[in-house]
TIRO-703820 format. One record per residue (C-alpha): x, y, z; residue number from 1. Coordinates in steps of 0.2 Angstrom, whole numbers, plus 5000, padded with zeros to 4 digits. Layout:
BEGIN
[zase [X, Y, Z], NUM]
...
END
This chain:
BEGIN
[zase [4585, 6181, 5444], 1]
[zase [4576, 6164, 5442], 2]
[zase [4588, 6148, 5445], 3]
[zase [4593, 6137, 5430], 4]
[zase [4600, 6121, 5428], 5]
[zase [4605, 6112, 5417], 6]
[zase [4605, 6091, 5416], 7]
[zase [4613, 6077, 5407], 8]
[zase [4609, 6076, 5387], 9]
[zase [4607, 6057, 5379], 10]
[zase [4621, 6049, 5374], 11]
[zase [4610, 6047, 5359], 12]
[zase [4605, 6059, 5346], 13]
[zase [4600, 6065, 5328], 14]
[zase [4617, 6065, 5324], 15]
[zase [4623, 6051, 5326], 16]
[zase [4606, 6040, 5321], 17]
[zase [4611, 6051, 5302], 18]
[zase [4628, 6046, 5302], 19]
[zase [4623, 6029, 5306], 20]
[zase [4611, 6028, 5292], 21]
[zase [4623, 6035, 5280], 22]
[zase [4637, 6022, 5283], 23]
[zase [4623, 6008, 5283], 24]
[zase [4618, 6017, 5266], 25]
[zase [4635, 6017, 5259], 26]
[zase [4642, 6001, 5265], 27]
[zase [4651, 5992, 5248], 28]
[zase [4643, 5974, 5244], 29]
[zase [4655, 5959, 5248], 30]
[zase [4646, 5943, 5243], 31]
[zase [4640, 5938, 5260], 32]
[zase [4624, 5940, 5267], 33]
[zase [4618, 5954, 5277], 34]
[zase [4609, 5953, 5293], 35]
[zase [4596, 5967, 5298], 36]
[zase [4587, 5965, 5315], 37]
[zase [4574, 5976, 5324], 38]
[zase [4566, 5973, 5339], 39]
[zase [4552, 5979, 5350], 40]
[zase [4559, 5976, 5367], 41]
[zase [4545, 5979, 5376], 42]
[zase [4541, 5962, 5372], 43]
[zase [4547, 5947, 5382], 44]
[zase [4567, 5944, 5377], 45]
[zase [4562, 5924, 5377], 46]
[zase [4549, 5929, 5363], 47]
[zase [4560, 5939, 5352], 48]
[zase [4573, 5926, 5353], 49]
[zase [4562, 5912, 5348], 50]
[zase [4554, 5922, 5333], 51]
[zase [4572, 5927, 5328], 52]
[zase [4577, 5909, 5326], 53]
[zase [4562, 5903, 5318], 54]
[zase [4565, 5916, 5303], 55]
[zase [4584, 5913, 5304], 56]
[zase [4579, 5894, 5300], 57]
[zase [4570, 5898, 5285], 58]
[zase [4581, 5913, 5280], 59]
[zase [4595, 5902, 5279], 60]
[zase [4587, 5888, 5269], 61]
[zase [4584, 5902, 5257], 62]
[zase [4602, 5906, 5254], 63]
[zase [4615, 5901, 5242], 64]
[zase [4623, 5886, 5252], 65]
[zase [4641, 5896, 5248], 66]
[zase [4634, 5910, 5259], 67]
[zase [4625, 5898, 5275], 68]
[zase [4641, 5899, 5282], 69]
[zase [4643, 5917, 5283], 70]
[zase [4625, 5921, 5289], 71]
[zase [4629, 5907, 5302], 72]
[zase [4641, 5919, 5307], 73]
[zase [4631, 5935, 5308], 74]
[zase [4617, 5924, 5317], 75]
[zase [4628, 5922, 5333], 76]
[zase [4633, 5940, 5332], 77]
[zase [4616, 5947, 5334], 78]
[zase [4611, 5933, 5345], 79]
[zase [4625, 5937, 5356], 80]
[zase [4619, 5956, 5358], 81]
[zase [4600, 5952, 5358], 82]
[zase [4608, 5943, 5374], 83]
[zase [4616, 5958, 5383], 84]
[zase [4605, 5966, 5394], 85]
[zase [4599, 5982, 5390], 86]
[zase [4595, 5997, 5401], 87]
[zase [4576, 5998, 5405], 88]
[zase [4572, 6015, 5394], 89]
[zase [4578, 6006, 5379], 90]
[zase [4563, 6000, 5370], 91]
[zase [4568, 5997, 5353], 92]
[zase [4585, 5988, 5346], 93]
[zase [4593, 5988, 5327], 94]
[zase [4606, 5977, 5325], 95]
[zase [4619, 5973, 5308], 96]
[zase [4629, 5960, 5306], 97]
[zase [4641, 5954, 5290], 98]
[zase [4656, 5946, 5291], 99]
[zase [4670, 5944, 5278], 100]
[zase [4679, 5958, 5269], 101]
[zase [4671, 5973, 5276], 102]
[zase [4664, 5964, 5292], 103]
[zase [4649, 5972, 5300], 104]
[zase [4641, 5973, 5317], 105]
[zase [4633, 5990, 5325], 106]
[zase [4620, 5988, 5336], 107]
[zase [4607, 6004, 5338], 108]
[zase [4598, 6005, 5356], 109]
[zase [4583, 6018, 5355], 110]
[zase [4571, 6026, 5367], 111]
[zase [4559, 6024, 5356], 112]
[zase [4550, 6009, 5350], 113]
[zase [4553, 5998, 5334], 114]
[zase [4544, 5986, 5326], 115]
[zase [4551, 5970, 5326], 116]
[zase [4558, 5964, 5308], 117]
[zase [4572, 5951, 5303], 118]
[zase [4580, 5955, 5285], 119]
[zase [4595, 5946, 5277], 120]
[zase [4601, 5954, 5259], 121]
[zase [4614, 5960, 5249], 122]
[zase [4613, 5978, 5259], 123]
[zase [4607, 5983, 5278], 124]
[zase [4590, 5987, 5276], 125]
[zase [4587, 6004, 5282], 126]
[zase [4569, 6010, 5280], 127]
[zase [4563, 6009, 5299], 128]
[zase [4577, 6018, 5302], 129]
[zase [4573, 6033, 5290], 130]
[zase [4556, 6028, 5296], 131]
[zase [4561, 6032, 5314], 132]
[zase [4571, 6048, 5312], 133]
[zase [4556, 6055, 5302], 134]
[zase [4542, 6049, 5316], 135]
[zase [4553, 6055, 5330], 136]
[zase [4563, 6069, 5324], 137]
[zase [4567, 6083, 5339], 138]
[zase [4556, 6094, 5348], 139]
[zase [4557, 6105, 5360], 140]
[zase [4543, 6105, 5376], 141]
[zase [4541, 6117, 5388], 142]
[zase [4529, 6110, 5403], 143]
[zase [4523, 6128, 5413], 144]
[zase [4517, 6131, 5431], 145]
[zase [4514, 6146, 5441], 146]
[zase [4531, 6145, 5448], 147]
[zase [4541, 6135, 5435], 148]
[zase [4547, 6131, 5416], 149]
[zase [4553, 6114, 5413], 150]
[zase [4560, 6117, 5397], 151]
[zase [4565, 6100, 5387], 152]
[zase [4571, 6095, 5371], 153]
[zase [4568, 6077, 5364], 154]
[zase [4577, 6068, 5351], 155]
[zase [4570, 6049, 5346], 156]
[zase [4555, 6051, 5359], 157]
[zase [4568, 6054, 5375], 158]
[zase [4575, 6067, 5383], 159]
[zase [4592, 6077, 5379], 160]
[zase [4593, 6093, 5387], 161]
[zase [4580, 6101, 5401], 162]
[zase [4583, 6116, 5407], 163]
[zase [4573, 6120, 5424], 164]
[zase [4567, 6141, 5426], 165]
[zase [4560, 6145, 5444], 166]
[zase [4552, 6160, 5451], 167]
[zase [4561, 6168, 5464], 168]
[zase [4555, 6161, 5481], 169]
[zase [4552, 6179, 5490], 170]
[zase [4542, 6170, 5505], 171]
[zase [4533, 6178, 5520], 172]
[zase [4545, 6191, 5523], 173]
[zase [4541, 6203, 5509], 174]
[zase [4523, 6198, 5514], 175]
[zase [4528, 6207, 5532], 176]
[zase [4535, 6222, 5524], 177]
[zase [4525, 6226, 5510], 178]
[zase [4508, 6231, 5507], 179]
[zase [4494, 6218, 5499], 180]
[zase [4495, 6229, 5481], 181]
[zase [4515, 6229, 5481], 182]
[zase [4517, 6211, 5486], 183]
[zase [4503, 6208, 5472], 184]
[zase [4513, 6220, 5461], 185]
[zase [4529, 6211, 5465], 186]
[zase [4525, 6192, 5460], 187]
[zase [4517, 6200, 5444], 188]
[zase [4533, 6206, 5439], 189]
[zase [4541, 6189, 5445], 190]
[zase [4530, 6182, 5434], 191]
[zase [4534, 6194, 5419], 192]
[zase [4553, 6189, 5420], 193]
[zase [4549, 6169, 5423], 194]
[zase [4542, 6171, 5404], 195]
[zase [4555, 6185, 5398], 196]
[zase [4567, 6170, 5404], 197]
[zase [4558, 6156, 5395], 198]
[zase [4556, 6164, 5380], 199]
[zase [4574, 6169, 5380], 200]
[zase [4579, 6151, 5383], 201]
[zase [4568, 6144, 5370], 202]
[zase [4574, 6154, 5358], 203]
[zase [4592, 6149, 5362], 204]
[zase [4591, 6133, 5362], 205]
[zase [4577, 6131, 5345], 206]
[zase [4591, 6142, 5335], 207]
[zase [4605, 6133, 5342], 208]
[zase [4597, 6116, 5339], 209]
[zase [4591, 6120, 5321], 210]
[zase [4573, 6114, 5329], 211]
[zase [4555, 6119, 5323], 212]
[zase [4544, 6110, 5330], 213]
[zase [4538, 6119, 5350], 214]
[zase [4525, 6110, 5361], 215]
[zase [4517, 6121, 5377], 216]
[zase [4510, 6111, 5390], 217]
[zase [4503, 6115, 5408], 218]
[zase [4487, 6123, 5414], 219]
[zase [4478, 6133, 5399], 220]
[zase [4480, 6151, 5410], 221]
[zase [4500, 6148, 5411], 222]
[zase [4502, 6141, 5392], 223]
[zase [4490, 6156, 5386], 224]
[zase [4503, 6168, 5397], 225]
[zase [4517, 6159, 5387], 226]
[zase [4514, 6159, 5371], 227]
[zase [4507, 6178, 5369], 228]
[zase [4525, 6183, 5375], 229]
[zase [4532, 6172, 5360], 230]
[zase [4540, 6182, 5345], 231]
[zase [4530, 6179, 5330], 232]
[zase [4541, 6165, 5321], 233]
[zase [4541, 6154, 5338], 234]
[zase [4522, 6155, 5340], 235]
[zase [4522, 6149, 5320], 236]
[zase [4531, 6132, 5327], 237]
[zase [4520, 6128, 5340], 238]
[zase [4512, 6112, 5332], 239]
[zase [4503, 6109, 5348], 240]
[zase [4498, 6111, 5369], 241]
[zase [4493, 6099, 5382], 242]
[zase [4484, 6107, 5393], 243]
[zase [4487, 6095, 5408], 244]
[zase [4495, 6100, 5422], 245]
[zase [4510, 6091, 5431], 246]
[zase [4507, 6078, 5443], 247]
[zase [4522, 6083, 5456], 248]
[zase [4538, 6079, 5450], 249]
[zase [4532, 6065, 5438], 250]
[zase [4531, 6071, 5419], 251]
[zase [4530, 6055, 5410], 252]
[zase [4512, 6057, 5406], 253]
[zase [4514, 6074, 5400], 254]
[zase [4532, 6066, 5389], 255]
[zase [4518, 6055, 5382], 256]
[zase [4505, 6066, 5378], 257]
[zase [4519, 6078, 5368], 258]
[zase [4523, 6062, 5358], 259]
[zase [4508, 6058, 5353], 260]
[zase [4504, 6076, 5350], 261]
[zase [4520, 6076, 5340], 262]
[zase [4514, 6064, 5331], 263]
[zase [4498, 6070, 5325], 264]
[zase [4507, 6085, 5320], 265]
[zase [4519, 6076, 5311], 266]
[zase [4506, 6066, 5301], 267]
[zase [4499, 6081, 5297], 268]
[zase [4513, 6092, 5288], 269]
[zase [4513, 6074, 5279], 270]
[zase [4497, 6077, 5273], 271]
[zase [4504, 6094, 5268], 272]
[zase [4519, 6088, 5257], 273]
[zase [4508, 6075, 5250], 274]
[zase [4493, 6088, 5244], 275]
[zase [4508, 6099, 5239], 276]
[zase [4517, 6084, 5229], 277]
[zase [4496, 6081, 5220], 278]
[zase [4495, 6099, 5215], 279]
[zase [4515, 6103, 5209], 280]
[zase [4509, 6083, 5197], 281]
[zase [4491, 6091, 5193], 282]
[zase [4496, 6107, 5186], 283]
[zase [4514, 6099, 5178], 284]
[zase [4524, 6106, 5188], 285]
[zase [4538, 6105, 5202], 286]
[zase [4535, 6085, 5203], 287]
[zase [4537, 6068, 5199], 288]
[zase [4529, 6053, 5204], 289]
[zase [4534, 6033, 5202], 290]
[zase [4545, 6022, 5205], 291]
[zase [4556, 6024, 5189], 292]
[zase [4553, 6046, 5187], 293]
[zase [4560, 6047, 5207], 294]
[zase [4575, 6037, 5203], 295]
[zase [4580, 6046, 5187], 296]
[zase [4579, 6064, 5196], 297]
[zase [4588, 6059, 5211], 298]
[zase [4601, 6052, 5202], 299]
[zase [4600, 6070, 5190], 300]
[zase [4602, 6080, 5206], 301]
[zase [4585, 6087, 5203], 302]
[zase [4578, 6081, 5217], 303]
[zase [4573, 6091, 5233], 304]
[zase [4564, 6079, 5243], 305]
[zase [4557, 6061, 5244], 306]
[zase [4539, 6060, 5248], 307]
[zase [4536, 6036, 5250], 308]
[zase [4525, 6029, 5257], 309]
[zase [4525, 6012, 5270], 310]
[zase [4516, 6002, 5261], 311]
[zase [4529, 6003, 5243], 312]
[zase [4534, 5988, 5239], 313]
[zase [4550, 5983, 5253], 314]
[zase [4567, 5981, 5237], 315]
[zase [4558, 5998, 5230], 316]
[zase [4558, 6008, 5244], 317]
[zase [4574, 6002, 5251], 318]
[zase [4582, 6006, 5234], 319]
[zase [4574, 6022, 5234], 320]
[zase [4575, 6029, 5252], 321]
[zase [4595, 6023, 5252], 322]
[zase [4598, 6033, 5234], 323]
[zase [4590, 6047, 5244], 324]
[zase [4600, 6046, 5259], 325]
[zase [4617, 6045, 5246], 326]
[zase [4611, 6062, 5239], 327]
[zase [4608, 6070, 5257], 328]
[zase [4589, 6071, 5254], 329]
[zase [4576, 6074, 5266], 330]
[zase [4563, 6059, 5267], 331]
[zase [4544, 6060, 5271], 332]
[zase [4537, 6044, 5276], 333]
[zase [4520, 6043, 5275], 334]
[zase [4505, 6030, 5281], 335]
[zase [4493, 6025, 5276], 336]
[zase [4491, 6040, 5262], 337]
[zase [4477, 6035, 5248], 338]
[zase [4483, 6050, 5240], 339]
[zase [4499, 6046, 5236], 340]
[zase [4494, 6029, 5234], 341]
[zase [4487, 6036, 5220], 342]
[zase [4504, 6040, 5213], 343]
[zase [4509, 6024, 5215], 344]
[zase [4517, 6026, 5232], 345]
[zase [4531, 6038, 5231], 346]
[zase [4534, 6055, 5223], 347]
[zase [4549, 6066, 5223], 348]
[zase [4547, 6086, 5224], 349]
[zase [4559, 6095, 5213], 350]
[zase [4571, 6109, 5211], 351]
[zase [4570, 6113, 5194], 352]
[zase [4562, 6105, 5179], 353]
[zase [4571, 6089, 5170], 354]
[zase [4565, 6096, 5152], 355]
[zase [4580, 6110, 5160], 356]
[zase [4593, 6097, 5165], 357]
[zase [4590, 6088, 5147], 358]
[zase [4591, 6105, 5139], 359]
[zase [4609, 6107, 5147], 360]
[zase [4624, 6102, 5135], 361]
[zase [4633, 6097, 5151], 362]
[zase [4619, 6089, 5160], 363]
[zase [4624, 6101, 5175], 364]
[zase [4613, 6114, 5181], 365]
END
């Protein structure tokens, strides 16, 4: 039988970044300030902090002078941690802070890069979060060679499980004692189980993981192999394949490639939702689009997902995106969308029909 092992997940996971956004999103006002800070740590530390204190500077000029004092505490809060120094892999950082009744301070280290932004309001803005978790929800990768699975799941553009398949090594000893055709016969059926295994572990792991989104990657011969052998409902999550084979032991291009493929396929079951959002609003039905129609059915419970868009105005779509997350809604962020521009930059898919929940006595359906 093929050898597996198993190595270390990230600390960091889906999980916790919801549970993180929900506490952001239901964090009670106090009267002081809150200090939201991203940044893209791939730039040069010395830069970040100068561009954090020249906003800070006009931030606080722009404040209430009862509240200067309490965004002069959260100031040295972040610029304590924006001091700390981070592991190399951690290209983008989020940090909170609010003191007074209900203090604040979390700070959010990601694999995955943010762009840097400096916010100070009555509530942690949380967009680029939801914005984050949407871009880089999980996946799982399966990098093939004629000898190997690398099977890896990745959360936030890293990786948090990999599981490594192997054929069995038979060497030159069965070469000496079996004929050409048998040997042949033999590494075929090795190679029948090396995919019988993968297939078994994918499956695993997708169903254990809740994950539907599978990317093949290796030379076209070995992903072709693979993917025939996949049951019918796995070959309908395959959303792409690199056809690249690894370079030795180093995967990070091929890691990058699945991103970006990940990516595109993400951008495109936005497209989706968004066509689907036009025609439910063309024909009347299942749908609602604008600011003031999404707000009304998500607080009505009629709701079934938020579809917004980037470029909606910044108190809008922090409004809306955190009234969502309070409901447990699933968010698409999309960029860049004329059509949904067209809507007025946000829609809301819906369960059933408002003229039903104004029809009810009880308001309940």
């Amino acid at each position: 039988m093929p050898a597996t092992a198993a190595l270390p997940k990230s600390e960091k996971s889906m999980h916790q970044l919801r549970r993180h956004i929900s506490a952001l999103a239901t964090l009670p006002e106090n009267g002081a300030p809150v200090l939201s800070a991203y940044f893209d740590l791939r730039s040069p530390v010395e830069v970040l902090r100068a561009a954090f204190e020249t906003w800070s500077t006009v931030a606080r000029s722009a404040l209430p002078k009862a509240q200067r004092p309490r965004f002069d505490e959260s100031k040295s809060e972040v610029r304590a941690l924006l001091k700390q120094v981070w592991p190399e892999d951690i290209q983008g950082l989020a940090l909170f802070a609010r003191s007074g009744e209900h203090q604040l301070l979390m700070a959010l280290p990601f694999q995955a890069a943010l762009e840097t932004h400096f916010e100070v309001s009555a509530r942690p803005a949380i967009f680029p979060l939801i914005q984050l978790k949407d871009r880089f929800h999980r996946f799982v990768l399966v990098i093939c060679t004629e000898d190997t699975g690398r099977i890896m799941e990745l959360t936030l553009g890293a990786v948090t499980e990999e599981i490594l398949t192997t054929r069995p090594d038979h060497g030159s000893r069965l070469g000496r004692q079996l004929s050409r055709e048998h040997f042949h016969h033999r590494r075929e059926e090795d190679t029948r189980r090396l995919v019988r295994d993968q297939v078994h572990i994918i499956s695993n792991l997708m169903a254990r993981r809740g994950l539907n989104h599978l990317i093949l990657a290796g030379h076209p011969r070995h992903v072709s192999s693979l993917r025939e052998q996949l049951p019918k409902h796995l070959q309908a999550r395959v959303v792409g394949s690199v056809f690249h084979a690894p370079n030795g032991h180093d995967c990070s291009p091929l890691l990058e490639q699945a991103i970006d493929t990940f990516i595109e396929a993400e951008q495109e079951e936005s497209r989706s939702t968004v066509e689907r959002l036009h025609e439910q609003v063309c024909r009347q039905g299942l749908a609602v689009v604008g600011i003031h129609a999404c707000r009304e059915v998500i607080e009505a419970g009629a709701a079934s997902q938020l579809v917004i868009s980037e470029e909606l105005p910044h108190p809008d779509r922090e409004e809306l995106v955190r009234l969502a997350t309070l409901h447990d809604l699933p968010i698409e962020v999309c960029e860049d969308d004329e059509l949904l521009q067209s809507h007025g930059g946000v829609g809301c898919l819906l369960r059933f029909r408002m003229e039903y929940f104004h029809a009810l006595p009880s308001g309940i359906p």
